[in-house]
C-alpha positions as CSV (number, residue, x, y, z in Angstrom):
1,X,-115.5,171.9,12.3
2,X,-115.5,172.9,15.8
3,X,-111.9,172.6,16.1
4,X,-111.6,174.4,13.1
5,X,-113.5,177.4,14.8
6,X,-111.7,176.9,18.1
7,X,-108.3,177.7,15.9
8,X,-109.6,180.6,14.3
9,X,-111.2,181.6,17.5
10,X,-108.2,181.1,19.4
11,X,-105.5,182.7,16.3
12,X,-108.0,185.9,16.4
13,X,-107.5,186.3,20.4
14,X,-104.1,186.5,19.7
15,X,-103.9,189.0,16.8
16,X,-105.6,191.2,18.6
17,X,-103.2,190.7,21.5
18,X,-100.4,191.6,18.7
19,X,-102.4,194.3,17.7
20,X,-103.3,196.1,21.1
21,X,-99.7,195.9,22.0
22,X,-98.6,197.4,19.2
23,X,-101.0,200.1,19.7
24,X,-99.9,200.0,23.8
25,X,-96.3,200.3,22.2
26,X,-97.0,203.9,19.6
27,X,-99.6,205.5,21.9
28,X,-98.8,205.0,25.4
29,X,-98.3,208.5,26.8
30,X,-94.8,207.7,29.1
31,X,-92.3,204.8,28.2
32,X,-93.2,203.0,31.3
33,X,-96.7,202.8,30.5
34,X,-95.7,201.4,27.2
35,X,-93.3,198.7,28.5
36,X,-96.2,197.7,31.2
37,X,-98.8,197.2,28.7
38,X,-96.8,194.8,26.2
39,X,-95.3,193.1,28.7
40,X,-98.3,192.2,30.2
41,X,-100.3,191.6,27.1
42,X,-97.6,189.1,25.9
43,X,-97.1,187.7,29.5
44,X,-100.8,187.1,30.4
45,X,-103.4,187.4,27.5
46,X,-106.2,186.7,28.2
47,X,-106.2,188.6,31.3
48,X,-104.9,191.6,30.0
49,X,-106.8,191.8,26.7
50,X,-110.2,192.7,28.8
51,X,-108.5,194.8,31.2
52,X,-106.5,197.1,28.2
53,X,-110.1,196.9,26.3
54,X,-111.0,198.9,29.6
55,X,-108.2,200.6,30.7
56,X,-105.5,200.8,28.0
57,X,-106.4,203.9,26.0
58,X,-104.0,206.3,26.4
59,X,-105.5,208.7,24.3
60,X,-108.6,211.0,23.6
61,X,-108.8,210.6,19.9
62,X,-111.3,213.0,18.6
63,X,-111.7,214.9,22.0
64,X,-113.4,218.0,20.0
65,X,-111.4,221.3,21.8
66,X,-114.5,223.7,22.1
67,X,-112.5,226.9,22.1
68,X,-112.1,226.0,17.9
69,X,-115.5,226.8,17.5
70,X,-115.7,229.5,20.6
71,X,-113.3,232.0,18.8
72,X,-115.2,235.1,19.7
73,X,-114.8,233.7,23.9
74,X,-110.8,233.1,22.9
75,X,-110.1,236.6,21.5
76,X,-111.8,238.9,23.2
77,X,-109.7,236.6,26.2
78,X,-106.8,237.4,24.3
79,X,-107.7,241.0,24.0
80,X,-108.2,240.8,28.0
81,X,-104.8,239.8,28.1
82,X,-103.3,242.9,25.8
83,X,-105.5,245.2,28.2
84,X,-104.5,243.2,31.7
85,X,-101.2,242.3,30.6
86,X,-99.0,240.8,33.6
87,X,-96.7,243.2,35.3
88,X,-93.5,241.7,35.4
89,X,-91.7,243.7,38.2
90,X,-94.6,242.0,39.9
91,X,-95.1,238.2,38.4
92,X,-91.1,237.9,38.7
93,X,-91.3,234.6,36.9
94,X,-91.2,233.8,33.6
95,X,-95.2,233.1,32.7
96,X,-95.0,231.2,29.2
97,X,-95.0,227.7,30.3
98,X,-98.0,227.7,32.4
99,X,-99.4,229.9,29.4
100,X,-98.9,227.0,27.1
101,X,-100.0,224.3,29.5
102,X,-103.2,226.3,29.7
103,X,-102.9,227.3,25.9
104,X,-104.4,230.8,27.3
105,X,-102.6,233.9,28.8
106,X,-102.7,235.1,32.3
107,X,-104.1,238.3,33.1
108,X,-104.0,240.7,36.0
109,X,-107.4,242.2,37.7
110,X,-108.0,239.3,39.8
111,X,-108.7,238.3,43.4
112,X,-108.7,235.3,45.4
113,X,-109.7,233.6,49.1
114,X,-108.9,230.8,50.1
115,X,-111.7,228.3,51.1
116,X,-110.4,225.7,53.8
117,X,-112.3,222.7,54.7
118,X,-115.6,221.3,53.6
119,X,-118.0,223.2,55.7
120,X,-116.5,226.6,55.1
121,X,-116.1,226.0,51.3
122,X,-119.5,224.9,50.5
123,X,-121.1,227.8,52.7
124,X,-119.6,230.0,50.3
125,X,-120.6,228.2,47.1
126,X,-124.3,228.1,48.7
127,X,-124.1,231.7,49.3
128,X,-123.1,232.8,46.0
129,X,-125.8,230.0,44.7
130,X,-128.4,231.7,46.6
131,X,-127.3,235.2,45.0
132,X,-127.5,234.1,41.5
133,X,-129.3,236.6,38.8
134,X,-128.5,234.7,35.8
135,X,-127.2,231.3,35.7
136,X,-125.1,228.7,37.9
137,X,-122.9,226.0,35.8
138,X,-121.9,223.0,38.0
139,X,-119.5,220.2,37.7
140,X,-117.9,217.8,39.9
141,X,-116.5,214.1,39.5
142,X,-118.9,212.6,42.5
143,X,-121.9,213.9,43.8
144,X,-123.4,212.2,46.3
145,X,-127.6,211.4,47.3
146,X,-126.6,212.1,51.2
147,X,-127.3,214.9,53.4
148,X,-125.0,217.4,51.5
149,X,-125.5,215.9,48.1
150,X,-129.5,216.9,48.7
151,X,-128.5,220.2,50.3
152,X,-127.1,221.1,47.3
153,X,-129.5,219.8,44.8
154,X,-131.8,221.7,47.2
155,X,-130.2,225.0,46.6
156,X,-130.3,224.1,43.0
157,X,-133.9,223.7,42.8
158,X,-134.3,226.9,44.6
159,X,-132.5,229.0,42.1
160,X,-134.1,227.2,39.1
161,X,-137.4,228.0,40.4
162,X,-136.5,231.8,40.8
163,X,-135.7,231.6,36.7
164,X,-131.8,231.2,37.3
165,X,-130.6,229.2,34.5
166,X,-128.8,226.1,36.2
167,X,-126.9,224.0,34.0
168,X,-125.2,220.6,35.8
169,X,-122.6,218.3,34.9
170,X,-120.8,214.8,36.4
171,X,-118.4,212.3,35.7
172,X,-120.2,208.5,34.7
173,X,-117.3,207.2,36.7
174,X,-117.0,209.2,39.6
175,X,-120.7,209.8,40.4
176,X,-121.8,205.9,39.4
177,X,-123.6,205.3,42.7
178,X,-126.0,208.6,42.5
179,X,-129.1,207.0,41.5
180,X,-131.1,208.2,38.8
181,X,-133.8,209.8,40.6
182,X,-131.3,212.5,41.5
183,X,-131.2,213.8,38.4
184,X,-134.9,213.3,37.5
185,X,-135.8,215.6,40.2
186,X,-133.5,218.3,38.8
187,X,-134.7,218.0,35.5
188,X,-138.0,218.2,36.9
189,X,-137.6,221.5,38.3
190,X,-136.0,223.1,35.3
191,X,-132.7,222.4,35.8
192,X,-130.3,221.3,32.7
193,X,-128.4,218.4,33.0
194,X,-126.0,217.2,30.6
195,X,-126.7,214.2,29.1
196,X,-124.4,212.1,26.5
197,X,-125.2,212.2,23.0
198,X,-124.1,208.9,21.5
199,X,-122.4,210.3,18.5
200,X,-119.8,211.4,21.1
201,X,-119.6,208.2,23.1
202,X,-116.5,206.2,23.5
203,X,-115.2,203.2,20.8
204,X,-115.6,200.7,23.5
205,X,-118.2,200.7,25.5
206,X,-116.5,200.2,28.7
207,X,-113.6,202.1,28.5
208,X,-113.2,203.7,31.7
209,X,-109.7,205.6,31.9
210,X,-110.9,208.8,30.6
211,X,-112.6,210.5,33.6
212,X,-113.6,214.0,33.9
213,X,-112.0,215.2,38.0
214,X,-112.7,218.5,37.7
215,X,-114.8,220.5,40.4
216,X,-116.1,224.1,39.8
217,X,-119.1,226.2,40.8
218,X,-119.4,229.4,37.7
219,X,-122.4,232.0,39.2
220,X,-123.5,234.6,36.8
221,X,-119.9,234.7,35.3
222,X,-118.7,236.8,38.5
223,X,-117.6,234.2,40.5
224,X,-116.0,230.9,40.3
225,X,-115.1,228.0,42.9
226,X,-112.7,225.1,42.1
227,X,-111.0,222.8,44.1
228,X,-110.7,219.3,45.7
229,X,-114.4,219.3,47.1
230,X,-116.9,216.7,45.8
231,X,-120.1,216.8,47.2
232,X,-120.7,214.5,49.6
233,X,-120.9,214.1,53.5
234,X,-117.1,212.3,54.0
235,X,-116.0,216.1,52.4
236,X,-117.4,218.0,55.3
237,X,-115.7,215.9,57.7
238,X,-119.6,213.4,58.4
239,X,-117.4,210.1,57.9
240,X,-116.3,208.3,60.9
241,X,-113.2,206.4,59.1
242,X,-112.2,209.7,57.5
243,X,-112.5,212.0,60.1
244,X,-112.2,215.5,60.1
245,X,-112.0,216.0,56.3
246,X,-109.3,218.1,54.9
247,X,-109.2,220.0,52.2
248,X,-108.8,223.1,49.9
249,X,-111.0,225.1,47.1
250,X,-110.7,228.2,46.3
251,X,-113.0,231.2,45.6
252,X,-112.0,233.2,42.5
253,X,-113.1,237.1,40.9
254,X,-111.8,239.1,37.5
255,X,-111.4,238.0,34.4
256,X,-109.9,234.2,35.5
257,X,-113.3,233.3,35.9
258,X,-113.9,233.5,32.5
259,X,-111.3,231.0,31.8
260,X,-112.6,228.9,34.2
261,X,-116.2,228.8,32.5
262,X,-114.6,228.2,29.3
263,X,-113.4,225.1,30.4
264,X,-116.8,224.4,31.6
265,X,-118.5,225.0,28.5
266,X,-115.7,222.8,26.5
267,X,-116.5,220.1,28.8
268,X,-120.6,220.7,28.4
269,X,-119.9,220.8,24.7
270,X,-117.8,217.9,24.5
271,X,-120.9,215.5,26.7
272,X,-123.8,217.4,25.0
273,X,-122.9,219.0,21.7
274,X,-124.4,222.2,22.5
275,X,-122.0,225.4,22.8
276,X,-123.9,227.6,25.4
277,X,-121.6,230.4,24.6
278,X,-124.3,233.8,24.2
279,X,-126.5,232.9,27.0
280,X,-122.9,233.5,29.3
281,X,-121.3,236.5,30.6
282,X,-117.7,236.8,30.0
283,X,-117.0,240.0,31.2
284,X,-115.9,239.4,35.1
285,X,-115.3,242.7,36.6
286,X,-111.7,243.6,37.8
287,X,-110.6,242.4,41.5
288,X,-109.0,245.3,43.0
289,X,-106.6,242.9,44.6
290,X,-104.9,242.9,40.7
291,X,-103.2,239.5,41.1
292,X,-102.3,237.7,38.1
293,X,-104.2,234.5,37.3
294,X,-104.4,231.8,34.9
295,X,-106.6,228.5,34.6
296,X,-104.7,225.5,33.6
297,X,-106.6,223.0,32.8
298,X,-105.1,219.7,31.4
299,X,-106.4,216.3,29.7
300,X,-105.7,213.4,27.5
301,X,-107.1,215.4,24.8
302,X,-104.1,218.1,24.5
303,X,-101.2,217.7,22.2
304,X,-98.5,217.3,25.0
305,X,-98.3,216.5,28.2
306,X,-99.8,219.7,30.0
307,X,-100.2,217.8,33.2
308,X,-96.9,216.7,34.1
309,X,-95.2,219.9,32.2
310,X,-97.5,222.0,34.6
311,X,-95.6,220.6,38.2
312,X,-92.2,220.0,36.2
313,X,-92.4,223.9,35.2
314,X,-92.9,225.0,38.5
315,X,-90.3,222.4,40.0
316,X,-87.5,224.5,37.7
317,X,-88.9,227.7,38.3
318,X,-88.5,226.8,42.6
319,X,-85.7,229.3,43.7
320,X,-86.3,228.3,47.6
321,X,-89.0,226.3,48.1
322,X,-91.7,224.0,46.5
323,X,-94.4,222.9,48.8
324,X,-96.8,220.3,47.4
325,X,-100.3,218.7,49.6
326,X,-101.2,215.8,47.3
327,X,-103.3,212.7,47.9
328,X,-101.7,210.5,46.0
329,X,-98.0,210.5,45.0
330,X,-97.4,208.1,42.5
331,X,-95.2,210.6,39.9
332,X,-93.7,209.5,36.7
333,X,-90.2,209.5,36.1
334,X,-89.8,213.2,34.8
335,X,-91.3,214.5,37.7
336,X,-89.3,212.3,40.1
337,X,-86.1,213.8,38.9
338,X,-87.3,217.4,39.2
339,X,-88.6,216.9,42.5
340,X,-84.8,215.3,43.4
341,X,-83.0,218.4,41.2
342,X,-84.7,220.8,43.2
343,X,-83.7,219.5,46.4
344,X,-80.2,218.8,45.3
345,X,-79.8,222.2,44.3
346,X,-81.0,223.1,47.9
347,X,-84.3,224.5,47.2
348,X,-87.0,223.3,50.4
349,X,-89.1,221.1,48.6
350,X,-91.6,219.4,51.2
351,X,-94.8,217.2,50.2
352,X,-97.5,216.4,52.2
353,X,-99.6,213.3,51.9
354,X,-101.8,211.9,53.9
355,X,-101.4,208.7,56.7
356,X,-105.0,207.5,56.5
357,X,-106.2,205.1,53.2
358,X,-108.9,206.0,50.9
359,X,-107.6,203.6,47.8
360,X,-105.5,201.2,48.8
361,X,-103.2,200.9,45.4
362,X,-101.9,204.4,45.3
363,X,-101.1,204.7,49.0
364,X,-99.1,201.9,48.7
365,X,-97.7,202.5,45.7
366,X,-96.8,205.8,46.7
367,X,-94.1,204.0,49.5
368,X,-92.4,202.6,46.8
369,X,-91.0,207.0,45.8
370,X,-90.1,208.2,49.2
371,X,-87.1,206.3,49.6
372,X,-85.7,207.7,46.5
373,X,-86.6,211.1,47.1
374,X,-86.0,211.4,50.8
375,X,-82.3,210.6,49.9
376,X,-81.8,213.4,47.7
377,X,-83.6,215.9,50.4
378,X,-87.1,216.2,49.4
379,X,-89.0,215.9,53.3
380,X,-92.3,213.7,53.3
381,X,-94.6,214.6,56.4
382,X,-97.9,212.1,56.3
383,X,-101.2,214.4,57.6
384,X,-102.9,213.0,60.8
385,X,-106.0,214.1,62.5
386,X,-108.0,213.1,59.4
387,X,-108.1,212.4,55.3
388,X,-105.7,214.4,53.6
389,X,-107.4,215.6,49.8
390,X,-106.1,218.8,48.8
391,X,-104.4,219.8,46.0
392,X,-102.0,222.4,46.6
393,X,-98.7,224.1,45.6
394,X,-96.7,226.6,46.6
395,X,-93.5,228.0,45.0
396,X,-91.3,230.9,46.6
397,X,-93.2,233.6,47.2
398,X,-94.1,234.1,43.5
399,X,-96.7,231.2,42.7
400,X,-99.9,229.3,44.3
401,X,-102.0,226.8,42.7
402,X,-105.0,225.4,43.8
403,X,-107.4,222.9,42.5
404,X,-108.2,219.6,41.4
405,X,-104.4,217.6,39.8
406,X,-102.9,215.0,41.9
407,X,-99.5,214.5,42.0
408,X,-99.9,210.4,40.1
409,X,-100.2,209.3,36.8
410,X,-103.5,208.9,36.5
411,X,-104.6,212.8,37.3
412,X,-102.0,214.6,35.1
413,X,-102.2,211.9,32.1
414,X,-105.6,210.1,31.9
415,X,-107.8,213.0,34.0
416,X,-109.3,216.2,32.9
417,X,-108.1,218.4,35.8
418,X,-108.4,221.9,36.1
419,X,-106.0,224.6,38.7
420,X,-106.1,227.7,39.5
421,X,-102.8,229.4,39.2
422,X,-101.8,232.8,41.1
423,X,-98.7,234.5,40.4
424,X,-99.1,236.8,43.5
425,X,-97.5,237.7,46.9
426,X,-100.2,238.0,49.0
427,X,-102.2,234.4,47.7
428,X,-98.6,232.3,47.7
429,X,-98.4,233.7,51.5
430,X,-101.7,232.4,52.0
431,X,-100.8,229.5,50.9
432,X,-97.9,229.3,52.8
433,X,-99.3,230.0,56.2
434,X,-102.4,227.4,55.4
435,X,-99.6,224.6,54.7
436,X,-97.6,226.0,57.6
437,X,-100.6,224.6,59.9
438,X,-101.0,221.5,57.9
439,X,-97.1,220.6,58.5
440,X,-98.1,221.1,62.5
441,X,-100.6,218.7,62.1
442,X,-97.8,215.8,60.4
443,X,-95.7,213.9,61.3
444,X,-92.6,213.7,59.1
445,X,-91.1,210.6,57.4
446,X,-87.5,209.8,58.6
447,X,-87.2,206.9,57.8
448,X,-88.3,204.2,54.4
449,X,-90.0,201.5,53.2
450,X,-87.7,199.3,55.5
451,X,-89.6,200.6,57.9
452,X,-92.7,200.4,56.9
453,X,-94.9,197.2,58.4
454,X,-94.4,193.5,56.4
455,X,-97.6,194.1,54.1
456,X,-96.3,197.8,52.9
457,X,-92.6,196.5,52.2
458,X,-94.2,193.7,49.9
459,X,-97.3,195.4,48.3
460,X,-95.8,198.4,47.7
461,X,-93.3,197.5,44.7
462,X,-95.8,195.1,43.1
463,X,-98.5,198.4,43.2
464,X,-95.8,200.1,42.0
465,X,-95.9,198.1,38.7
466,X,-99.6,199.4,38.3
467,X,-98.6,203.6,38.4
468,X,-98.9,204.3,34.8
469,X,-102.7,203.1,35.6
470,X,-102.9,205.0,38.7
């Protein structure tokens, strides 16, 4: 008898190794992801059974899109967008594949500063905290219970107890260390913090690839932040391994921060079933600065794939030059060849990464691309004095993007990720002279992975096999 079960026991492991490859096989969102998952399914079972329980869904199924049941928010957007239509004399690039990335239209009126470094950025966001009349919506993927992270539930507090509405939201994965007592005291002192509702929970239980990386501060509808900031002290430069911490958000006015909070409130409808959508203001007052903007944000719940069309969109629209800070550069195969196009076809496309390790498989994986895209031209400068974490791009003169999408598989496939797009003079040379200072402080790659110490040239190409993951 207990053979018997054994048999059926061990005949049931393996159906459902069948069946999860088949499912790896129709639903994996790039064909290398696909080929890694049944190959390794087949090859070693009964490791990689638990691990695609955890990490093998490559889609959202049932991700409910907010702005379906938000249609008064998405028209009178759309009528913004008839009323702030983009000048094209002034745009000078053709605007409808960020449009449909975003799957909203960009619209003049707005203004922009750049935010550089942790110290600066969250000065600002505790200023316009401190300010707030009406309400202050919060997300980030890690918040932290150190010095900052209290700071900041500190101002919190403080505007909840002047009757500012202050609604908060974080990723399970990203903030699993902040202990629950963090959010006890906020919910103490009136603040809202979004809470699950198990209706909406995932299939299995400890399926981790879906993570929400986004990072915005909305006040009273007026003004938005977003960025590559977390809260924490290693963000302000407080870690002694990480050193001076560097990094990019951006402050945002006009009608872009509406956008912006409608991404929030999908996100705060998608963890808590409530649509908060009367209780907002969504009419952001003009910038005089005019620049056309547009919120793309992206996620394994869209149709396509938003993230990756978003850098290879830009990549072809490069006349002279694509500049790119990223973390992590672990791109998929699309993207590779754009990157190597561009160059070929002699525009200066540089990215910037940085020399010091946060997690290990990405910056090692990340050795096993340069080689291919240093030969056709692309330059690769490595950031010194401390931890590299912005999320940047220029392109020409035309276009600036700033905010939370890495340049790996793992941000513009399995993350929700969120950018701030500027099709503007003035914020593209901001972002130029801000990257200008950030090449001074690199050192540039000349030569490959040959190169590279014993441990990089034989880690890299076996972390290599893990990027659809990473």
């Amino acid at each position: 008898m207990w053979v018997m079960l054994g048999s059926l026991a061990v005949a049931g492991f393996y159906l459902l190794t069948f069946y999860f490859a088949y499912q790896a096989a129709v639903t994996a969102r790039t064909p290398q992801g696909s080929v890694g998952w049944v190959v390794f399914l087949l090859a070693l079972p009964f490791v990689a059974v638990p691990a695609y329980m955890v990490l093998g869904h490559h889609r959202l199924r049932g991700y409910i899109i907010s702005r379906r049941e938000a249609r008064q928010v998405v028209e009178a957007i759309r009528e913004a967008a008839v009323r702030h239509a983009p000048d094209p004399d002034r745009t000078r690039m053709v605007l409808e594949p960020f449009e449909y990335c975003a799957n909203m239209p960009a619209l003049r009126g707005n203004g922009a500063d750049l935010l550089i470094d942790g110290s600066d950025a969250f000065q600002a966001m505790f200023e316009a905290i401190d300010a707030a009349r009406s309400y202050v919506l919060v997300q980030f993927y890690i918040i932290r219970n150190d010095a900052l992270g209290r700071a900041f539930q500190d101002r919190l507090i403080a505007a909840a107890a002047r009757g500012v509405r202050v609604k908060v939201m974080t990723d399970a994965v990203g903030s699993f260390g902040l202990p629950g007592r963090y959010f006890t005291t906020l919910r103490a002192a009136g603040v809202e913090v979004a809470r699950r509702k198990r209706r909406r929970a995932p299939r299995f239980r400890f399926q981790l690839n879906f993570r929400n990386h986004r990072k915005m501060v909305i006040v009273d509808g007026n003004a938005g932040f977003t960025g590559g900031l977390n809260v924490g002290d290693e963000y302000i430069g407080l870690d002694s391994y990480f050193g001076p911490w560097r990094d990019t958000n951006i402050r945002l006015r006009g009608p872009v921060v509406s956008q912006l909070q409608l991404i929030f409130v999908e996100d705060w409808h998608w963890v808590t079933g409530e649509l908060p959508l009367r209780d907002l203001n969504w009419e952001a007052p003009l910038d005089p600065a005019d620049a056309t903007g547009l919120i793309v944000a992206t996620g394994p719940g869209d149709e396509s794939e938003t993230g990756n069309l978003l850098f290879f969109s830009a990549l072809a629209a490069a006349q002279s030059r694509v500049w790119i800070a990223s973390p992590y550069f672990v791109p998929d195969s699309d993207i590779l060849t754009a990157l190597r196009h561009a160059a070929l076809r002699g525009v200066d496309v540089r990215v910037l990464v940085p020399d010091r390790v946060d997690h290990w498989l990405p910056w090692l994986a990340a050795w096993s691309y340069f080689d291919g895209v240093m030969e056709a031209g692309v330059r690769v400068f490595r950031y010194q004095p401390g931890f590299m974490h912005q999320k940047v791009f220029v392109v020409d003169d035309r276009l600036a993007a700033v905010g939370s999408t890495n340049l790996d598989n793992r941000s513009v496939l399995l993350n929700f990720e969120a950018m701030a797009l500027f099709f503007d003079a003035e914020i593209a040379q901001q972002v130029e002279h801000m990257l200008e200072m950030d090449f001074e402080r690199a050192e540039e790659m000349y030569e490959g992975i040959a190169s590279a110490p014993i441990l990089v040239r034989y880690a890299a190409p076996l972390a290599r096999l893990l990027s659809p993951l990473l």
